[in-house]
C-alpha positions, -999 to +999 in steps of 0.1 A: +000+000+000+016+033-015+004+068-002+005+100-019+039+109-006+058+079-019+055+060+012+052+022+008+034+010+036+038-037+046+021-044+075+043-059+101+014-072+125-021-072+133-045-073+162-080-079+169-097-051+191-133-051+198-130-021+174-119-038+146-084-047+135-050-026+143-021-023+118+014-017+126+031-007+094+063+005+081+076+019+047+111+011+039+124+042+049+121+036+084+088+051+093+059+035+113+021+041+115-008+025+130-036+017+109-068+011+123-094-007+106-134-011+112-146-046+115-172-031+081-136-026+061-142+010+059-108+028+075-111+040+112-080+063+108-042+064+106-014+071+136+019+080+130+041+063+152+072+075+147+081+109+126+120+090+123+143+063+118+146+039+149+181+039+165+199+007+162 
């Protein structure tokens, strides 16, 4: 999943909620997001979770 800014966005995992289902995503960049999903398919919203690269 691609975004408007060139992002390419693989979902590393997945949770139920009694919401629907979470996404933690990264692009290969380093970024992260969380993607939350309605149980309908229809897109609750997007998170960033990180604005930069992760130190190693």
């Amino acid at each position: 999943m691609s975004d408007s800014d060139g992002h390419v966005w693989r979902t590393r995992s997945r949770h139920r909620t009694s919401e629907g289902i979470v996404y933690y995503q990264c692009c290969h960049c380093g970024l992260w997001r969380i993607h939350a999903g309605r149980v309908s398919g229809s897109p609750a919203g997007v998170l960033p979770l990180s604005a930069r690269r992760p130190r190693r």
